[in-house]
N, C-alpha and C positions, 0 to 999 in steps of 0.2 A: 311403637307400642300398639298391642290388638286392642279394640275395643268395640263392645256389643252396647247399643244401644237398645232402650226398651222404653217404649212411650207409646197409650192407648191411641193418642190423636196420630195419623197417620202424616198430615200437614207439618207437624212439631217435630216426629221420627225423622223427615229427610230434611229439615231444614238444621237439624243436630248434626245427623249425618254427615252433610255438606259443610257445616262449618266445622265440624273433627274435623274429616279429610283433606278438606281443599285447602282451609284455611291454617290450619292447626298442623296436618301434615300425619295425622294418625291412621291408623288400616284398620279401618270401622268392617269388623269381619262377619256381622250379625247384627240382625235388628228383629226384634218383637215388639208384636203390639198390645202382649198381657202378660203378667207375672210367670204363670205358668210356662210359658215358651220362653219368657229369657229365662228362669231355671237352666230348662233340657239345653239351651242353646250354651248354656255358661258353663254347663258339666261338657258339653261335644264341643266347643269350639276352645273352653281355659282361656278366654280373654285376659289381658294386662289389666284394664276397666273397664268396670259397669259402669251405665248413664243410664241410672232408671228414676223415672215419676216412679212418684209415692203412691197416686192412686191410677191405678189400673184394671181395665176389667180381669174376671178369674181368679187371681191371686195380686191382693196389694204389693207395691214395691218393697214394707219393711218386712212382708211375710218374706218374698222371695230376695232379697239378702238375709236373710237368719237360714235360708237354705241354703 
């Protein structure tokens, strides 16, 4: 399964990251580090799952899943 990860803290983003992939076995195909980019990232890449914080700079997480 794809999945985009999205989390402000950039330390949190790969430590997610790694444990999707490495651990889990997922093809973490994208990562942002605000609302806004995982949007544009989730329209051009159609991930399987989102992994987004709630609070994010730019745009909060429940703005951008209502997008």
């Amino acid at each position: 399964m794809k999945v985009l990860v999205a989390d402000g803290d950039p330390s949190l983003r790969a430590h997610l990251k790694a444990e999707l992939s490495t651990l889990q076995g997922f093809d973490v195909v994208g990562e942002a580090g605000d609302g806004e980019t995982a949007v544009a990232l989730a329209i051009e890449l159609r991930p399987d799952i989102v992994v987004m914080d709630v609070k994010m700079p730019v745009m909060d997480g429940i703005t951008a899943a209502e997008r």
